[in-house]
Structures are given as C-alpha cells and as structure tokens.
C-alpha positions in Angstrom: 54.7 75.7 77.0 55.4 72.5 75.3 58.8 71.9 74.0 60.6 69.0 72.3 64.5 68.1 73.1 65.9 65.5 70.2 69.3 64.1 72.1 70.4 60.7 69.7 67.1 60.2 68.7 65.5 60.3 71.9 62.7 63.2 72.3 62.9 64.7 76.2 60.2 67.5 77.3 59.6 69.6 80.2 56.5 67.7 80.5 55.2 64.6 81.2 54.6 62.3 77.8 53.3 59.4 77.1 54.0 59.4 73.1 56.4 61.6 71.6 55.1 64.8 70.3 52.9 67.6 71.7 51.7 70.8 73.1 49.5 71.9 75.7 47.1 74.5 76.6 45.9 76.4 80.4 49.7 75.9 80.9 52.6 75.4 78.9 53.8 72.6 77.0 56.7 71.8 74.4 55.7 70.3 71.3 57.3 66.4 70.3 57.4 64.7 67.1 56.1 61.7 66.8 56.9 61.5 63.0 60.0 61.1 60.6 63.3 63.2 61.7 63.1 66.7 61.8 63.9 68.8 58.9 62.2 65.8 56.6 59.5 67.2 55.0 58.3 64.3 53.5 54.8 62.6 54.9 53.2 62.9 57.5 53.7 64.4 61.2 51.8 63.8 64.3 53.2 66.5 67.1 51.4 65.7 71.1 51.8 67.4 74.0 50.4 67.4 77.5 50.2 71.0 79.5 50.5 72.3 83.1 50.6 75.1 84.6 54.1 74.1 86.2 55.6 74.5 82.3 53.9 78.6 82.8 57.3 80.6 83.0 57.8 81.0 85.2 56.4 78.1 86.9 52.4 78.4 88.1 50.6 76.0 90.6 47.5 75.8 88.9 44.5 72.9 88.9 44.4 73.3 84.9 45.5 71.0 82.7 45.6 70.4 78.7 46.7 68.1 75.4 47.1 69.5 72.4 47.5 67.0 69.4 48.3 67.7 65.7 49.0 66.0 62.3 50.7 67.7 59.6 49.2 66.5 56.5 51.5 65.2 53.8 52.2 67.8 51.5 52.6 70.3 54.5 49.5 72.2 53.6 47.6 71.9 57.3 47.8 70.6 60.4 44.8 69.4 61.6 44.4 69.7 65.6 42.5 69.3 68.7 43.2 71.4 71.6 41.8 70.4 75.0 42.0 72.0 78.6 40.0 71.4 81.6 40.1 72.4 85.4 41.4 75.7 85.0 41.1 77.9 87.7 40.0 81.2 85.9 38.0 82.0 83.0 39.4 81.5 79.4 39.9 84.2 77.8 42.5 83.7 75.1 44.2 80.3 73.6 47.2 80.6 71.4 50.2 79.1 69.6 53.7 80.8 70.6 56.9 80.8 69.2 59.7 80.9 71.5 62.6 78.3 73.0 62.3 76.7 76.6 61.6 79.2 79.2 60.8 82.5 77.0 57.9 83.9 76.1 57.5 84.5 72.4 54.8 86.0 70.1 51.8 84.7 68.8 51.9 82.6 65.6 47.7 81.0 65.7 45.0 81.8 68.0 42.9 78.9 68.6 40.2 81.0 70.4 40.0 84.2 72.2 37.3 86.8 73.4 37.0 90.1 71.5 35.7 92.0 74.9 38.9 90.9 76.7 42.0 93.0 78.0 44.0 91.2 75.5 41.4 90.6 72.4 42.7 88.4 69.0 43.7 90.8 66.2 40.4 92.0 64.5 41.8 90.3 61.3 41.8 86.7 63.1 38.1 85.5 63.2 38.2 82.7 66.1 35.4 81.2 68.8 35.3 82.5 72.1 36.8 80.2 74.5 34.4 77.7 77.1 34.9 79.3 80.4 37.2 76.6 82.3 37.2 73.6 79.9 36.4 72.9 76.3 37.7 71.0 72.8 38.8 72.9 70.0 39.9 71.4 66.7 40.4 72.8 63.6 43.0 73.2 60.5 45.9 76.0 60.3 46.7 76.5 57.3 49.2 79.0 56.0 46.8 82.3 55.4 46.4 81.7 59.5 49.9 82.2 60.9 50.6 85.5 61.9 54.3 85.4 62.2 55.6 87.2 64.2 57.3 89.3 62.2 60.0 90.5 65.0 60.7 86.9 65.6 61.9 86.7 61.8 58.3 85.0 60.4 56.3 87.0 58.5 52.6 86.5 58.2 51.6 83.2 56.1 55.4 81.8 56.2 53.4 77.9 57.0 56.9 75.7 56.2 58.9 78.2 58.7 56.0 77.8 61.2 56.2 74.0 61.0 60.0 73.2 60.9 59.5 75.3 64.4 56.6 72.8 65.8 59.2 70.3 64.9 62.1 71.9 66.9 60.0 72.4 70.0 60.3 76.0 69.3 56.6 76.6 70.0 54.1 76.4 72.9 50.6 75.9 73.3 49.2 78.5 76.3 45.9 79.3 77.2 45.2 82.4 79.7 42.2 83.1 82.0 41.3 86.0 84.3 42.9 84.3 87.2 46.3 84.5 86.0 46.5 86.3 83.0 50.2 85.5 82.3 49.0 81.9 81.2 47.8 78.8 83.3 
C-alpha cells in the first residue's frame, strides 16, 4: 500500500521516497502529493509512490518491487498513470487501486489489469489487459466512468472528485497479487 502522511507540510510514508507523492504495485505503497495542498482543486497533481512487499499488511518478504506515478490533469477530469512492477515472485494475476487508511485493506476503486480465468477475476463490466507474468508497464487514464467505488466504503461507482481528494489523503494503495501470495506482494 502506499500512503501519504502531511505533518506541517512535510509528507512521511511507510515507504521509501525520493519525491513526494506515490503508490506502488506487487506490494503496497501510500500515495504522496507532489502538488499544491490537499483539498485545492485547482491545477495540476503529480501523486508517486514506490512499492514493497514489506508495506503488504501485514508485512511480506517478497523480491517484488513497484512505482506507480500519476498526474491529475487540471480540470480534474483524468489522471494519467504508469504503473510498473518487476521481480515478483509469483505470477500476476490482478493489479488494483484500493481505498483504505494505513494498515487496512479496503476495496477496489480501478483495476489496472487483471486475468479473467483467475480465482479472483475483474468484474465482467471492467474491460482491462491481462497482467505480464512477473514484470511489466502499464499506463493509461482513469477517468470518472472507471472508478468503481466502493460503494460500502461510502463511493459510489463514477464519484472521480471523491476518488481523487482520497489519492490526496493517502487513503489509497496500489497492490498487485500473484499466485505466490495471493494476499498481495
């Protein structure tokens, strides 16, 4: 999971950051804002984040590794990304967006890919690529006809401004789980 901590202007994570902003994938990672304060909807947003499976909760050893990066364009329409992982230890079989504080699990808000055979297949509304096996690149544009909610969370399907004021808290995670450990790596 990637999460984002805002203490006197200062962002902290759970993971280890080079620029603020950010989540991550084969593991967990908070999400950081690199642009103006939260709750300013004004311009643009870049959100980075670096993953491990040591951010899993709970915590997984785990050889994979991710970055997720994202801009929010100006008049909060999309948020361009690109999601990398690499090293992971099983094969990919679902890659995902979650809503939830630090150390919870929460439901899925975007799929970024997923395998329609697997245990655990995307909704058959949700038309997404099938994940590369251990590593791979994904980027693409959410947009608010691609958020899912959830809806026992308190966001209903499509609700794009609630999903992004959430990326800005560090409310979300990026997680990516393979065959190896199903839970997320």
């Amino acid at each position: 999971m990637i999460k984002q901590y805002f203490i006197s202007g200062l962002i902290l994570s759970s993971l280890s950051l080079l620029f603020f902003s950010t989540p991550a994938l084969p593991f967990d990672a908070d999400v950081f804002n690199e642009g103006p304060s939260m709750g300013n909807h004004h311009g643009p947003k870049k959100l980075k984040a670096w993953a491990s499976g040591l951010n899993e909760v709970p915590a997984l050893s785990s050889s994979g590794s991710g970055r997720f990066e994202a801009r929010i364009s100006d008049d909060h329409t999309a948020i361009d990304y690109t999601l990398s992982y690499q090293g992971m230890e099983g094969k990919v079989f679902m890659a995902h967006i979650h809503i939830g504080q630090h150390f919870a699990n929460g439901g899925i808000s975007y799929w970024f890919c997923g395998d329609p055979a697997s245990a655990v297949p995307p909704p058959p509304t949700v038309s997404v690529p099938i994940c590369d096996p251990t590593s791979g690149t994904l980027q693409g544009t959410i947009r608010a006809a691609d958020i899912l909610g959830p809806n026992g969370q308190g966001i209903a399907p499509g609700e794009f401004d609630e999903f992004i004021d959430l990326l800005e808290r560090g409310m979300t995670d990026v997680n990516s789980h393979s065959d190896e450990h199903a839970r997320g790596e």
